[in-house]
N, C-alpha and C positions, 0 to 999 in steps of 0.2 A: 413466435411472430415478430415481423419486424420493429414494432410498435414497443415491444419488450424490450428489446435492447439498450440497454444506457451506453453502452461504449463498442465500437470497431476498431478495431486494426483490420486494416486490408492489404494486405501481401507488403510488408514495409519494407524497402531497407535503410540504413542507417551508419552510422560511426563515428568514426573520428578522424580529423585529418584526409585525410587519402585513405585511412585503412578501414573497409567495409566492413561488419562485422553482426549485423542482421541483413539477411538474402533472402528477404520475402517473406518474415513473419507474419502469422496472421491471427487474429484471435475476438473472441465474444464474449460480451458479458450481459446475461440478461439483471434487470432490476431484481433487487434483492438479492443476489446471487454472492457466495465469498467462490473467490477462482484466484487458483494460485498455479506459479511460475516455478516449477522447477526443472532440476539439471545441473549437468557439472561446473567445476569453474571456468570460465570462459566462455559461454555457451551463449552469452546476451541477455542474460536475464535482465539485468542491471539498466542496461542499454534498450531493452521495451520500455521501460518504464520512464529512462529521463526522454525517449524520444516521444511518449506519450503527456509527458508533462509540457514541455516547451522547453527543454536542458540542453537538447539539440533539433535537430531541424530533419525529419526525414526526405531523403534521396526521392525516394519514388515510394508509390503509393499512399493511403490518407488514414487519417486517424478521426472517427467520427464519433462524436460525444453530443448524445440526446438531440441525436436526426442531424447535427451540425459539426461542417467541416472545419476540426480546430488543426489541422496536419500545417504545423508549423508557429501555430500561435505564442506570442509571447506568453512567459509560464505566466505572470502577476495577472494575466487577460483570462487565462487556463482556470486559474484560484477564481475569479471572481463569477464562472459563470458554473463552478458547482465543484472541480476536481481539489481536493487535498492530497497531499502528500506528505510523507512523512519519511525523510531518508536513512539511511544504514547510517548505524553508528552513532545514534540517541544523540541528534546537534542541540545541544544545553549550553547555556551561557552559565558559567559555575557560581557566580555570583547575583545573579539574577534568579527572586525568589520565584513560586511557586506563579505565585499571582501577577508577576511582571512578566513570563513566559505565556498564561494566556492569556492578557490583552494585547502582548503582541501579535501570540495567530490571531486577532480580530480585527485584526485593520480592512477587512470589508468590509465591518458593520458600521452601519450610520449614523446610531444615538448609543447613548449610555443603556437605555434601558434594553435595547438588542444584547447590548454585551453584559449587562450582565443576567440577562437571560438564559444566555449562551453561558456562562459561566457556572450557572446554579445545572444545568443540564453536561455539563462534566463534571459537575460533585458528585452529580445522581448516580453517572458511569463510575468515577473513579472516588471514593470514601478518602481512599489515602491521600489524595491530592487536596482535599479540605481539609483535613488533619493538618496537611505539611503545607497548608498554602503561604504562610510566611517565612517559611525554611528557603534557604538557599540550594540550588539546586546541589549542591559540590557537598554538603551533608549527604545526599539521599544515595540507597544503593540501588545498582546497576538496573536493579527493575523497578524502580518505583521513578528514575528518570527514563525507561520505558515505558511508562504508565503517562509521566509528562509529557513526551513528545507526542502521545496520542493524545493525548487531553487536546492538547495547542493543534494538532490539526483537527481535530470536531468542533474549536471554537466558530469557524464560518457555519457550521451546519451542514456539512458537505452531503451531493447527491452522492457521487464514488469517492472511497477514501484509496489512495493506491500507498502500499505499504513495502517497504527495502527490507528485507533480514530483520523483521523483528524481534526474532529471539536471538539472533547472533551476540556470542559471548556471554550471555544467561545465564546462572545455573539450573538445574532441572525445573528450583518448585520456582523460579521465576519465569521459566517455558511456559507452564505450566499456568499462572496466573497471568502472561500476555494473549494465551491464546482463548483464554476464558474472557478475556478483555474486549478479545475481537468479535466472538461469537455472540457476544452483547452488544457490541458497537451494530453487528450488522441484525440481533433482533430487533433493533429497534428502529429497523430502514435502512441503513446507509450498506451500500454495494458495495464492493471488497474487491480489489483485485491489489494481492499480495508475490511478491517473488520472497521464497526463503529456502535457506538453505538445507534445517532441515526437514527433508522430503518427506518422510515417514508422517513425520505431525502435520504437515502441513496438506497431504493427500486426507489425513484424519479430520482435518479440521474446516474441508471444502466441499463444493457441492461439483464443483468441475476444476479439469486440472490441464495445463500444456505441458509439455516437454521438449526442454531447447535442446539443441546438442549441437553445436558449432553455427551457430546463429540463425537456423534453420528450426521447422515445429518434425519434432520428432515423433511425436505420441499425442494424442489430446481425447478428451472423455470424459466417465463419471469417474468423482475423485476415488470411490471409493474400487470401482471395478482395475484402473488404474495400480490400487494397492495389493490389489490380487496378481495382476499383471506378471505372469512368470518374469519373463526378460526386464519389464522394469523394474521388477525385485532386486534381479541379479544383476543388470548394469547402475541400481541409482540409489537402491537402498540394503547393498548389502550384503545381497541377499535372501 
């Protein structure tokens, strides 16, 4: 039902400079729901996401977030009325501890007591980020400043958390403990719309899934029928 829906893409396109590089994507997220973005390099994944945040600006058609047209909105206007994000490649300040990372993601919130509300409910998510909250980020390894970036974007309390390659550059058991991260984030209410690369875990790890392939929707469904998908075996994961 329409009423379910937290987020729209409607036939977008998008890019950069002069060079187009989404031709009409389109996609749904209902509440509650994790839905992920995959396909090859190049494909636009990347590029749904900052043209859904306000990183860029789409060409034509709208981007609709809980019944309202944000298709072009400034991203800090984006943040404030429910969207997080959280981008490729774990942006950490090395020197900036645990605890100075999220009261930075809280610059929505209005009193001390919001924040640190908001702060005792990513302890709750993340144990290791209480542990380390007076550690320097530039101590911590590669997943546990995985773990902070996601902390610092659930500090607003986000309706949709939209998520870049979360496990890019991981080793397995820290895969492995991001995506146990997410499935938590989203039991506990917050909608999901992830692009990652890899495909396999991430059809595992969704309730529904798109498939970009030269910035066009190639495939879209239940995540998991998708992983059955002869051809998207053999063209995306594999085999």
């Amino acid at each position: 039902m329409e009423n379910d829906i937290i987020l729209k893409v409607d036939n977008i396109t998008s890019g950069y400079g002069k060079k187009e590089v989404l031709h009409g994507v389109s996609l749904i997220i209902q509440k509650g729901e994790i839905v992920s973005i995959i396909g090859p390099n190049g494909s636009g994944k990347s590029t749904v996401l900052k043209t859904i945040i306000g990183h860029l600006k789409p060409w034509n058609g709208r981007v609709i977030f809980s019944g309202e047209d944000i298709s072009g909105m400034d991203t800090h206007k984006v943040i404030v009325i429910g969207v997080s994000y959280s981008p490729q490649g774990r942006v950490i300040f090395p020197d900036m501890t645990v605890s100075e990372h999220l009261d930075m993601g809280a610059w929505t919130l209005k009193t001390k007591g919001e924040v640190k509300e908001a702060r005792q409910r990513v302890y709750h998510l993340f144990p290791r980020l209480h542990e380390r909250r007076n550690q320097k980020a530039k101590t911590m390894s590669g997943g546990e400043r995985q773990m902070l970036s996601l902390g610092r974007a659930m500090m607003i309390g986000p309706k949709l958390l939209i998520l870049d390659e979360p496990s890019i550059g991981l080793a397995p058991v820290f895969v492995d403990s991001v995506f146990e991260s997410i499935l938590k984030i989203n039991a506990e209410g917050t909608s999901i719309l992830m692009v990652e690369q890899n495909a396999a875990k991430a059809l595992e790890n969704s309730r529904r899934s798109y498939v970009l392939e030269m910035g066009n929707n190639r495939f879209e469904g239940n995540a998991k029928d998708l992983l059955e998908n002869e051809e998207v075996r053999r063209l995306y994961l594999g085999g």
